[in-house]
VEXGULO-584765 format. One line per 4 residues: their letters; for each residue x, y, z of C-alpha. Coordinates in steps of 0.5 Angstrom, whole numbers, plus 500, padded with zeros to 3 digits. Example, Ala and Ser with C-alpha at 12.3 -4.5 7.8 and 13.67 -1.06 7.14 Angstrom:
<tortors>
as	525,491,516  527,498,514
</tortors>
This chain:
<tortors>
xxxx	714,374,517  718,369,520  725,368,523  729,361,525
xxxx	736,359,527  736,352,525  742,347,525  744,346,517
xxxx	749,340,519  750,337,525  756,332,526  757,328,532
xxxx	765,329,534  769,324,539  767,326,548  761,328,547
xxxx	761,334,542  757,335,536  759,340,530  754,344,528
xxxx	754,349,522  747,353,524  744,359,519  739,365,522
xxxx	733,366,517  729,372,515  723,371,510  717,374,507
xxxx	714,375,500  716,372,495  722,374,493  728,371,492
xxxx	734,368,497  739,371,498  745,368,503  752,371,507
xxxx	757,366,509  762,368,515  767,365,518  770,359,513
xxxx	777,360,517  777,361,524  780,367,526  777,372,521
xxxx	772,375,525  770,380,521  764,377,518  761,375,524
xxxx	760,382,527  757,383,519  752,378,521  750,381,528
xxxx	748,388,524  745,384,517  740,381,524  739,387,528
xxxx	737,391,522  732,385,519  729,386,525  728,392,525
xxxx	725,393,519  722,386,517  716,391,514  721,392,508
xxxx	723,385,506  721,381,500  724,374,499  729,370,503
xxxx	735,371,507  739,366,510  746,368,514  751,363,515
xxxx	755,366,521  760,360,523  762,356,517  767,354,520
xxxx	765,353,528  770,349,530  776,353,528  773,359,530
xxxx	771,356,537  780,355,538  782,362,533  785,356,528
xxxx	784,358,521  783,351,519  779,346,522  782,343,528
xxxx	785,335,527  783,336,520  788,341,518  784,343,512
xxxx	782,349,509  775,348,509  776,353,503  779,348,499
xxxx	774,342,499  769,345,495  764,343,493  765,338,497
xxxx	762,331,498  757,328,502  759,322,505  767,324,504
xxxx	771,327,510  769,332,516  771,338,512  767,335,505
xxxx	761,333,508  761,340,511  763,344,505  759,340,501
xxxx	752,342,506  755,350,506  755,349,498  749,345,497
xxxx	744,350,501  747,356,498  748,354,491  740,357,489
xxxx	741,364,492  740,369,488  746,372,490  752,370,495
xxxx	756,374,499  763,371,502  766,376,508  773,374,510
xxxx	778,378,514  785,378,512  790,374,517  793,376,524
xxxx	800,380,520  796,384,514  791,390,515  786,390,508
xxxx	781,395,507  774,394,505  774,390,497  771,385,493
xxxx	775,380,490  773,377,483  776,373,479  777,375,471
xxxx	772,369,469  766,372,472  768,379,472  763,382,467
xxxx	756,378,471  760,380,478  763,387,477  756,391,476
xxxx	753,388,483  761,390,486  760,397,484  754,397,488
xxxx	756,394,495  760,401,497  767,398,497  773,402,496
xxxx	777,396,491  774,392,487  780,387,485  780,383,479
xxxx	785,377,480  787,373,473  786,367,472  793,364,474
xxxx	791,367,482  784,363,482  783,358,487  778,352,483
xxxx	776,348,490  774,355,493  766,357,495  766,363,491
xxxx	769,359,485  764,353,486  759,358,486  760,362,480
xxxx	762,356,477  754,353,477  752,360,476  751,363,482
xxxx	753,369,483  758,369,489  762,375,491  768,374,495
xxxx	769,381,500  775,382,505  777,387,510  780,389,517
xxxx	785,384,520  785,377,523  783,376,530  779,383,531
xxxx	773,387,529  773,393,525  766,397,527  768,402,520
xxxx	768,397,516  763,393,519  758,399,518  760,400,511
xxxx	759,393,508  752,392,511  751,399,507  753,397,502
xxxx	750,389,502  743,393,503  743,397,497  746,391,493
xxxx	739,387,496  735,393,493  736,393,487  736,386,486
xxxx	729,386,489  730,383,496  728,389,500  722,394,497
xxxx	723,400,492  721,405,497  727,402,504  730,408,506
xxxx	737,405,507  743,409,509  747,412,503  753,409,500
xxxx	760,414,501  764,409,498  765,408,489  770,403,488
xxxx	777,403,484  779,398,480  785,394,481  787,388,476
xxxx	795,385,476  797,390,472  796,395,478  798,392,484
xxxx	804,393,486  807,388,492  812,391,497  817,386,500
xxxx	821,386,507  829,386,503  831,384,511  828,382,518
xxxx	827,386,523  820,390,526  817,394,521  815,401,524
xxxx	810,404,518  810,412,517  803,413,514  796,411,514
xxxx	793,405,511  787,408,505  791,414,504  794,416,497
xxxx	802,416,496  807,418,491  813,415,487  818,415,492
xxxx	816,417,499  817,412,505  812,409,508  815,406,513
xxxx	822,402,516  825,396,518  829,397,525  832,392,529
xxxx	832,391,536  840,390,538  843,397,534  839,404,533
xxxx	840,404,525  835,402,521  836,396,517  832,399,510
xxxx	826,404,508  820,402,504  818,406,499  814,407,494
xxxx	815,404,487  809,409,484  803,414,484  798,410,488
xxxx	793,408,493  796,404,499  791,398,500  794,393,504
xxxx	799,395,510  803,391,514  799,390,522  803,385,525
xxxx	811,388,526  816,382,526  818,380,519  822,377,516
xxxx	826,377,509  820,376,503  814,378,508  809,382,504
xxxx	809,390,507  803,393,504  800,393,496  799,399,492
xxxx	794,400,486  798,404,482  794,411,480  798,412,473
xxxx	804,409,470  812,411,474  818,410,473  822,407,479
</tortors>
C-alpha cells in the first residue's frame, strides 16, 4: 500500500508565494482510479471535510482497497485561503475554464492540470456546497445528456434528490461536463450551505461514495461499510418548482428544510424592519418535498426562496 500527498500543479505567484493544487493518494491492487475534486469555488467548504472523512477511512481500512484513489481536496487554494468563490485577481470561475489550457492563464493552466489528471478515472466525484444565501440537501445533479450512463451510479451514492437538469441549464466549460464529454463519468454533488460545514451530510455522502466504490470494484466484495438510509427522487424541470421574493425584507421561514409540504401551506414571511406587518407569505404552489431553503435572511425582490420537487400535479 501506499500513500502520498503530491503537488499536481505549482505555480509561482508575485511576493514570494506559489499556487499549489495538491492531491492525497491511496493505492493498492490493481484496480481502477477513481478521484473526488473539492473546493473549484472558494467558499464552499463542504467537500473538504468529505475529504478528511474518505482520508480517515482509507486509513483505517487500507486492507480493503483494491485500485486507486486520488483526492483533490482544494482545486481552487487560493479562493478558498481568502473565502472567494473565484480566483483571486483573476476573478474567474474556475468552473468556466475547462478543460483548460496548458500554457493559457492562471485559471486555464490550472483547469487544464485538474482536467488532465482526472480524465482516465473510472469515476469522478465534483462535491460542491451551495452559496452563503441558500441551504441544499444532499443531491446530485446531472445533465440530461448523461442521464442514462450516470443516473444508476447516483442511485447508489445515498442522496435524497437526484436532479435531472435539461440541456438548455448545462454549463459546457464546467469539470463535470468536460468529463463526461471524453467519456468519464463525473457526477456533480451539492449539499449544505456556503461557508459552513454540515457533518449530516458529510457522514451521508462518504457513505454513499463508499458504496458506489464497491460496486465498481475499488473496495473488495466482502468491505463492511455502513448501510445506506437514503433512496433518492427524481427531480427534472418539469417538477421543480422555484419560489421567489415578491418584495424585499427579512425572510423568517416557518418550516424545516427536507420536509414534505402541502398546496398551499405557508412556508414562511417576508417582514420589515420599520413596522409590524408582514410584507407577504410564501406558499406553496404544490404537493411536494422542500429541497431548497432560503439561509441567509435579507432579500430582495426576485431572491430565490426555496425549490419544491413536486410529488403529484396541483392546481394553484
Amino acid at each position: 500500500m501506499s500513500m502520498k500527498t503530491e503537488a499536481l500543479l505549482r505555480l509561482e505567484l508575485p511576493y514570494r508565494d506559489t499556487l499549489d493544487i495538491q492531491r492525497t493518494i491511496f493505492e493498492q491492487g490493481s484496480g481502477p482510479t477513481v478521484s473526488v475534486i473539492s473546493g473549484i469555488h472558494g467558499d464552499e467548504i463542504e467537500g473538504l471535510y468529505v475529504c478528511h472523512q474518505l482520508s480517515r477511512w482509507l486509513a483505517a481500512n487500507i486492507q480493503h482497497l483494491n485500485g486507486r484513489v486520488e483526492l483533490f481536496p482544494a482545486a481552487n487554494p487560493l479562493g478558498l485561503a481568502t473565502l472567494q468563490r473565484f480566483i483571486p485577481v483573476f476573478e474567474s470561475d474556475l468552473n468556466r475554464n475547462f478543460p483548460g489550457h496548458a500554457h493559457g492563464l492562471v485559471p486555464q493552466r490550472m483547469a487544464d492540470a485538474i482536467f488532465s489528471a482526472t480524465r482516465h478515472s473510472k469515476l469522478v466525484i465534483d462535491i460542491h456546497a451551495s452559496n452563503i444565501f441558500l441551504r441544499e440537501i444532499p443531491q446530485v445533479r446531472i445533465s440530461q445528456a448523461f442521464a442514462d450512463r450516470l443516473t444508476p451510479i447516483a442511485e447508489k451514492m445515498n442522496l435524497d434528490i437526484i436532479w435531472i437538469h435539461g440541456s438548455m441549464t448545462v454549463m459546457e466549460a464546467t469539470l463535470a461536463h468536460s468529463l463526461n464529454e471524453v467519456d468519464t463519468p463525473c457526477l456533480v454533488v451539492e449539499m449544505g450551505v456556503g461557508m459552513r460545514v454540515t457533518p449530516v451530510f458529510t457522514e451521508q455522502i462518504v457513505t454513499g461514495i463508499l458504496h458506489v466504490w464497491k460496486s465498481l470494484g475499488i473496495l473488495n466484495p466482502n468491505t463492511p461499510l455502513p448501510q445506506r438510509t437514503h433512496q433518492p427522487a427524481v427531480a427534472t424541470d418539469s417538477n421543480v418548482h422555484y419560489l421567489n421574493a415578491e418584495t424585499s425584507g427579512i425572510f423568517i421561514p416557518c418550516v424545516e428544510h427536507w420536509k414534505s409540504v402541502k398546496q398551499g401551506e405557508t412556508l414562511g414571511s417576508i417582514v420589515s424592519a420599520f413596522h409590524g406587518k408582514p410584507l407577504s407569505q410564501i406558499v406553496s404552489p404544490v404537493d411536494g418535498i422542500l429541497f431548497t431553503l432560503r439561509e441567509y435572511p435579507l432579500v430582495y425582490e426576485g431572491s430565490l426562496i426555496a425549490r419544491i420537487m413536486a410529488t403529484k400535479e396541483s392546481s394553484l
